[in-house]
SERO-4910 file (N, C-alpha, C, O; in steps of 0.05 Angstrom, whole numbers):
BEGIN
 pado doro    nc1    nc2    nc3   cac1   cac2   cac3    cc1    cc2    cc3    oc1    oc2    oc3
  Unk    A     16    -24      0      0      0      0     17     25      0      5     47     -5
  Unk    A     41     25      5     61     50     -1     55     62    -32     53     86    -37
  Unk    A     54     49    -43     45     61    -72     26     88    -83     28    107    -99
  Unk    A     -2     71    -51    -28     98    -49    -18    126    -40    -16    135    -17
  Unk    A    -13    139    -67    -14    170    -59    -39    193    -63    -47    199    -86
  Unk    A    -49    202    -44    -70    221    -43    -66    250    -62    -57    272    -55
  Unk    A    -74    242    -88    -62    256   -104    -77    285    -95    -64    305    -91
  Unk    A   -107    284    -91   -121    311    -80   -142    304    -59   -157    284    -57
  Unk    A   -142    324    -44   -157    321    -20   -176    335    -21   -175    355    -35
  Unk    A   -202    329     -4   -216    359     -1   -218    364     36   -225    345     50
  Unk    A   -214    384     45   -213    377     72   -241    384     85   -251    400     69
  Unk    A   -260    381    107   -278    377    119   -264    384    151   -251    366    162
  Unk    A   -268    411    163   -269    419    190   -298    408    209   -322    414    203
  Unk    A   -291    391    230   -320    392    250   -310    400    276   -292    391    290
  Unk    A   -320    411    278   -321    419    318   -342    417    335   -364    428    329
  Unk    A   -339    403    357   -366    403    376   -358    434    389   -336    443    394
  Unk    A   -380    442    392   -377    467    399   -379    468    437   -399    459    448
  Unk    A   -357    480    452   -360    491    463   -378    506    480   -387    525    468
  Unk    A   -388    502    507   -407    522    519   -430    525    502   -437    547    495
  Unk    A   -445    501    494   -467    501    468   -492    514    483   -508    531    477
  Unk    A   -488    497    508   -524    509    518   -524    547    525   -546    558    522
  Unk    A   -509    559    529   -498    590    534   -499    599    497   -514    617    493
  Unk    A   -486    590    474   -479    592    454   -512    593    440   -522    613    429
  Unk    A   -526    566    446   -545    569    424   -558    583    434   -558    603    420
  Unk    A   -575    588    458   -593    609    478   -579    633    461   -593    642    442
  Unk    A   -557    642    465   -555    666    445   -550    668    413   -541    688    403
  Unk    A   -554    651    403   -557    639    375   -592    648    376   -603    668    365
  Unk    A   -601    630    390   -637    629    375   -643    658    402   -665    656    413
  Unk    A   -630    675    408   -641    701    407   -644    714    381   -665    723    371
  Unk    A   -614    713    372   -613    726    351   -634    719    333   -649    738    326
  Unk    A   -639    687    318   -656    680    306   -682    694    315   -690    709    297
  Unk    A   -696    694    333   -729    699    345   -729    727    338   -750    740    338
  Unk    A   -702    739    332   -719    773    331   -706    775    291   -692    792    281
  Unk    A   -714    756    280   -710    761    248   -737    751    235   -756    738    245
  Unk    A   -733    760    213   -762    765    197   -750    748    173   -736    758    155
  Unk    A   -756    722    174   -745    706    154   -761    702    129   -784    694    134
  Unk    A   -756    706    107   -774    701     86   -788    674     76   -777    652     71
  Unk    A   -809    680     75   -821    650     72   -820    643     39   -827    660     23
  Unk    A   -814    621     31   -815    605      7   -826    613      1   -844    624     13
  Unk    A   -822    611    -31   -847    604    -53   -853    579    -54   -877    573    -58
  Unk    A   -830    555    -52   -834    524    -62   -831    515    -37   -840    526    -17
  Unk    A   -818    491    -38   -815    474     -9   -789    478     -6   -775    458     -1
  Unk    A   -779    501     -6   -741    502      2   -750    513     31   -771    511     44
  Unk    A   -720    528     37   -717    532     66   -737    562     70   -747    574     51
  Unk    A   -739    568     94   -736    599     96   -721    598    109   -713    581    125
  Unk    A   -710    633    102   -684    643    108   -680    670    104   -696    682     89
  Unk    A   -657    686    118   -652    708    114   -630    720    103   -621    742    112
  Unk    A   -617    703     77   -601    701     63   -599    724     44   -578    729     34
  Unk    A   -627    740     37   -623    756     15   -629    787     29   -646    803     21
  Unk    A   -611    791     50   -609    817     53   -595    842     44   -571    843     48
  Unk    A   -605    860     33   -593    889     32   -575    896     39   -565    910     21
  Unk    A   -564    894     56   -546    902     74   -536    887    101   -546    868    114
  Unk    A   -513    901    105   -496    881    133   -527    878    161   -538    899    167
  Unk    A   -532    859    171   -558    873    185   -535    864    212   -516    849    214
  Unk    A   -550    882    230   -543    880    255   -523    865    270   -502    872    281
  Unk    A   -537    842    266   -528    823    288   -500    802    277   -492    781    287
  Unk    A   -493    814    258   -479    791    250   -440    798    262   -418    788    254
  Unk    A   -446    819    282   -427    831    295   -426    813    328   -408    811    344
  Unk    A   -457    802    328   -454    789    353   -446    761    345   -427    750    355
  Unk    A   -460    751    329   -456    719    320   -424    716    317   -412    695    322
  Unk    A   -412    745    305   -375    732    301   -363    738    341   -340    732    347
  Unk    A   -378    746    358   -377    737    386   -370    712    400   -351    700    409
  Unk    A   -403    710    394   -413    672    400   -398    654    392   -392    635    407
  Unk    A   -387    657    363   -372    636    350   -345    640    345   -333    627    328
  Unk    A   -335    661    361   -310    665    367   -281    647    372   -259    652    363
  Unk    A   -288    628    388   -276    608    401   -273    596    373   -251    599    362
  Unk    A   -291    584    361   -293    560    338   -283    573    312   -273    557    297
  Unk    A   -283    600    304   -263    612    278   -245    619    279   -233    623    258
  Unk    A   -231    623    307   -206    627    309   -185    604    314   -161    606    312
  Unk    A   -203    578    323   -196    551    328   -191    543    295   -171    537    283
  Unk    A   -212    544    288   -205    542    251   -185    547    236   -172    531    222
  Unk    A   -180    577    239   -167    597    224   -132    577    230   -115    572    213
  Unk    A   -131    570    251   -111    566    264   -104    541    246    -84    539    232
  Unk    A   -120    526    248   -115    497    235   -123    487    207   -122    464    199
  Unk    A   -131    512    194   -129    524    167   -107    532    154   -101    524    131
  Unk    A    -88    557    175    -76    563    173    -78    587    151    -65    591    131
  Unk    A    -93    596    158   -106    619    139   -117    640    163   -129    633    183
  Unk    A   -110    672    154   -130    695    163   -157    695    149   -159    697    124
  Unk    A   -181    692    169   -204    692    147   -216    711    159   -215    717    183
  Unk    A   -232    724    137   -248    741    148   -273    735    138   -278    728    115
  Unk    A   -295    741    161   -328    723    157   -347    741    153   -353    761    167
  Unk    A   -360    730    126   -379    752    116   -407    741    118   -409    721    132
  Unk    A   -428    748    107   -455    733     94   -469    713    114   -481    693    106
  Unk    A   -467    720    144   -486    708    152   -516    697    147   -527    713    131
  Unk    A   -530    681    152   -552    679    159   -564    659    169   -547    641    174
  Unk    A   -587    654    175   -603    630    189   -619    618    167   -628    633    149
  Unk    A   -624    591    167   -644    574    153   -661    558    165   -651    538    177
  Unk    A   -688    562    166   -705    538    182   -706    518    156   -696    525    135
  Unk    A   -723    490    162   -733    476    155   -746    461    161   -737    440    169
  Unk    A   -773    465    158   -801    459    160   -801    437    152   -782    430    137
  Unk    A   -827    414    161   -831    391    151   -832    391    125   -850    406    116
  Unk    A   -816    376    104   -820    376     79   -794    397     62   -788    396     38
  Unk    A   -783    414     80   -768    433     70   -742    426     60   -732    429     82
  Unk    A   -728    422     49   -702    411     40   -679    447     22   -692    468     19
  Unk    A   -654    447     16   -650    461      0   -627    448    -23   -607    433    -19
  Unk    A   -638    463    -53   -626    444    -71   -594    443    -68   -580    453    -50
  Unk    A   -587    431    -90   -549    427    -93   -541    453   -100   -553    465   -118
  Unk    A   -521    465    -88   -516    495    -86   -485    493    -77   -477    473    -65
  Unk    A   -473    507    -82   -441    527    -76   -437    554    -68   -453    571    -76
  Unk    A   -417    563    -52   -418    584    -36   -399    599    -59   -387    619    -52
  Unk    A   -396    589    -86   -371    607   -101   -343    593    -99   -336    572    -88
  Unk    A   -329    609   -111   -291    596   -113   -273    596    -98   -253    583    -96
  Unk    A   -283    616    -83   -258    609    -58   -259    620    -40   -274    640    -40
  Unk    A   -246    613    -20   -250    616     18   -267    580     23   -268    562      6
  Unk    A   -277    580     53   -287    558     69   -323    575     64   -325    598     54
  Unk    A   -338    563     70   -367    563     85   -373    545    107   -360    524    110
  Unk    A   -384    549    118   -395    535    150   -428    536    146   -443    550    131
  Unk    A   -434    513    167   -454    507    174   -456    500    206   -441    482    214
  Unk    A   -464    507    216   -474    505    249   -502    496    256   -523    506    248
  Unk    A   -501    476    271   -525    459    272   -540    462    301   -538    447    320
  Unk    A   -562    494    297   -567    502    321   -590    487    330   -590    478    353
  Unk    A   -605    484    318   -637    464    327   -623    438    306   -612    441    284
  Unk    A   -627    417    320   -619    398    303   -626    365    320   -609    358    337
  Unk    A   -643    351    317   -641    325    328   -631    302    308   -647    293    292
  Unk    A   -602    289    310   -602    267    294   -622    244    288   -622    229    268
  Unk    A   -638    245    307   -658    222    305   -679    224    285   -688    203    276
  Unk    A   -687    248    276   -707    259    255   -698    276    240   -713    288    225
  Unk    A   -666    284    241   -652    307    224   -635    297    201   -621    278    202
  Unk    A   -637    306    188   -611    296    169   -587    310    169   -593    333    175
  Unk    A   -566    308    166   -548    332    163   -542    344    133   -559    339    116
  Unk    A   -519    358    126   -512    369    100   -500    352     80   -476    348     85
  Unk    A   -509    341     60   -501    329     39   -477    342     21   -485    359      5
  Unk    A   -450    337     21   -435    337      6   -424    330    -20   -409    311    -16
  Unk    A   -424    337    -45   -420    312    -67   -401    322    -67   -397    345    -61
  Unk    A   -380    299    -74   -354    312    -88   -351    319   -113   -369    320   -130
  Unk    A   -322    324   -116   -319    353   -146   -310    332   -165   -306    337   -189
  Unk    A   -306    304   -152   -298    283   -173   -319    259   -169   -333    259   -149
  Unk    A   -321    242   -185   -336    222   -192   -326    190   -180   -302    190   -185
  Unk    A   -330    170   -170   -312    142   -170   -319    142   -195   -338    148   -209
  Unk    A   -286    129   -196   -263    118   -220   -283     91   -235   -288     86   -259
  Unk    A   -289     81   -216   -295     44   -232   -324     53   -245   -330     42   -266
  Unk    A   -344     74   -233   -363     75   -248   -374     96   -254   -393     89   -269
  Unk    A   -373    119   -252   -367    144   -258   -394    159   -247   -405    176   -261
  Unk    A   -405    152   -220   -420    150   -205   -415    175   -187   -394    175   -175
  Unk    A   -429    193   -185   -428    217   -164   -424    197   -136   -435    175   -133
  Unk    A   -403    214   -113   -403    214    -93   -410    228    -65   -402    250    -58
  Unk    A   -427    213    -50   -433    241    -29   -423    233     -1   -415    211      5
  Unk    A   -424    254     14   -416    249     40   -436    270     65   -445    293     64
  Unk    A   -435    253     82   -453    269    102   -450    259    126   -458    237    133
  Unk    A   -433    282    146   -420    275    163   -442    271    182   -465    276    176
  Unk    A   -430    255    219   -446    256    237   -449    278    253   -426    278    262
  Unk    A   -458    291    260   -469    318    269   -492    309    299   -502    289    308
  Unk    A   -493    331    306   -501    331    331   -517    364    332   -517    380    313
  Unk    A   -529    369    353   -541    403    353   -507    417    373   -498    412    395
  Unk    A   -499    434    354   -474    444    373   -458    433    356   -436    438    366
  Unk    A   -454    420    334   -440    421    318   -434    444    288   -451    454    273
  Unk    A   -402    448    288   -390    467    270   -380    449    244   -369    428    251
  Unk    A   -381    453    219   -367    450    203   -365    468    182   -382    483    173
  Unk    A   -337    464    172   -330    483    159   -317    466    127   -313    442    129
  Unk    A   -312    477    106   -317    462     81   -305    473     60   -293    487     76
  Unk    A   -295    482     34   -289    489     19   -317    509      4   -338    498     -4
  Unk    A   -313    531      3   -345    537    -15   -346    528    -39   -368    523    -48
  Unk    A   -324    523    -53   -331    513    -77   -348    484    -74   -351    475    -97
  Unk    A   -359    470    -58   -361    446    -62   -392    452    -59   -401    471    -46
  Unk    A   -408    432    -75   -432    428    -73   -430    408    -53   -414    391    -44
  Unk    A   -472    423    -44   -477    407    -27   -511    410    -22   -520    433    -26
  Unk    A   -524    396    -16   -550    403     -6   -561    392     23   -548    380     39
  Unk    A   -591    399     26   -604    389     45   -618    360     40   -611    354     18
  Unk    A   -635    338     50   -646    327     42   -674    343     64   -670    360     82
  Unk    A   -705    330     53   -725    344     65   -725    337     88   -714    316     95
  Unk    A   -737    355    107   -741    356    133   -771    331    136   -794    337    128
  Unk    A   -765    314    145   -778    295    147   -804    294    178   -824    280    182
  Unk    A   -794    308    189   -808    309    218   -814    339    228   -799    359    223
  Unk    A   -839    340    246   -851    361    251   -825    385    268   -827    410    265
  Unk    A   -806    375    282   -796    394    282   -766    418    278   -745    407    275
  Unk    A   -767    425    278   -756    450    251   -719    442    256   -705    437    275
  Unk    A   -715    444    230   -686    442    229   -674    471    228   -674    482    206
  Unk    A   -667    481    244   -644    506    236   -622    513    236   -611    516    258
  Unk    A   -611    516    219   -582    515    212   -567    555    218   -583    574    215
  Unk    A   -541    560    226   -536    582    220   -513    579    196   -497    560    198
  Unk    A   -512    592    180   -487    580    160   -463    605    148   -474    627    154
  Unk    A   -443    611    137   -431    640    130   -407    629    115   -398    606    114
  Unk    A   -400    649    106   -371    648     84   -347    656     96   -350    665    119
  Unk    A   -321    656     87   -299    658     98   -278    652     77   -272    632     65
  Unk    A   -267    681     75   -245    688     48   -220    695     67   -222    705     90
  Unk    A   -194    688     52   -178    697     59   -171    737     64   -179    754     49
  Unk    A   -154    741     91   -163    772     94   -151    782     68   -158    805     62
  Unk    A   -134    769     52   -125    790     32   -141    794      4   -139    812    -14
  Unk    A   -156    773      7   -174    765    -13   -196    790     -8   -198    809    -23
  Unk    A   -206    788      9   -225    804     27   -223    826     28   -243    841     28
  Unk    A   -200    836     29   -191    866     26   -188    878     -2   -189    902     -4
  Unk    A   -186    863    -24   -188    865    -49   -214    869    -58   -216    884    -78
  Unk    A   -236    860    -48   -259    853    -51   -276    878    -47   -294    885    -63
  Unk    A   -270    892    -22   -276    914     -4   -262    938    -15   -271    959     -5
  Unk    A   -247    941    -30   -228    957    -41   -208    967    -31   -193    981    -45
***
């Protein structure tokens, strides 16, 4: 087996989070005072298509302080975190195969979440198996208080929310600071 060289990788960050019961209590504050838009179809609602920087997304890089700088570290990258938002999912609610763009990490945080009736985030990879040219997916084990962090380029979706109660996810982007500063002008 000396032979097997990992010609490319994709890497996958998880963290149990830290001080979760203190963390989400101020997580689903923030959530309870947002005005999430409701679907047209059976996707998520969410507050993804905002105008502008809103509020709170000065407290959330607080809360999750511990866990991006724990990252950053073992990344080995300065990131700087943009594009917050929250996603419910309602019985039936799923969201399709999607990418956060070309480059930096995205995260997902699994604030309401029961494995027993939840599913977690579906991964496909950016390559196919070799023997049959078969899409691959992956979907880690997760817990409520779980962090992961991901490549944005990579697709990935939800599967539907299968049970009455609500899946909510908080999720955000993360570019390198020089990237970021380019960006910002």
């Amino acid at each position: 087996m000396d032979n097997i060289l990992p010609m490319f990788q994709v890497p996958i960050y998880l963290y149990k989070m830290k001080n979760w019961d203190l963390k989400k209590k101020k997580l689903m504050e923030i959530y309870s005072s947002l005005n999430l838009e409701e679907p047209e179809d059976e996707r998520i609602r969410t507050d993804f298509h905002q105008d502008n920087r809103p509020e709170y997304w000065d407290n959330i890089k607080k809360v999750l302080k511990e866990e991006l700088d724990l990252f950053s570290a073992e990344a080995g990258q300065s990131l700087e975190q943009f594009g917050y938002w929250f996603e419910t999912a309602k019985r039936g609610m799923y969201h399709d195969v999607h990418n956060h763009g070309p480059i930096g990490y995205s995260s997902v945080c699994y604030v309401q979440f029961h494995p027993s009736v939840h599913t977690s985030t579906v991964f496909v990879s950016p390559f196919n198996q070799f023997w049959n040219g078969e899409p691959m997916t992956y979907s880690p084990t997760v817990t409520e208080g779980t962090i992961v962090f991901f490549p944005s380029i990579i697709h990935h979706y939800t599967r539907p929310n299968e049970s009455d109660y609500d899946r909510i996810i908080l999720s955000f982007n993360l570019i390198p600071e020089e990237v970021y500063g380019q960006i910002r002008g």
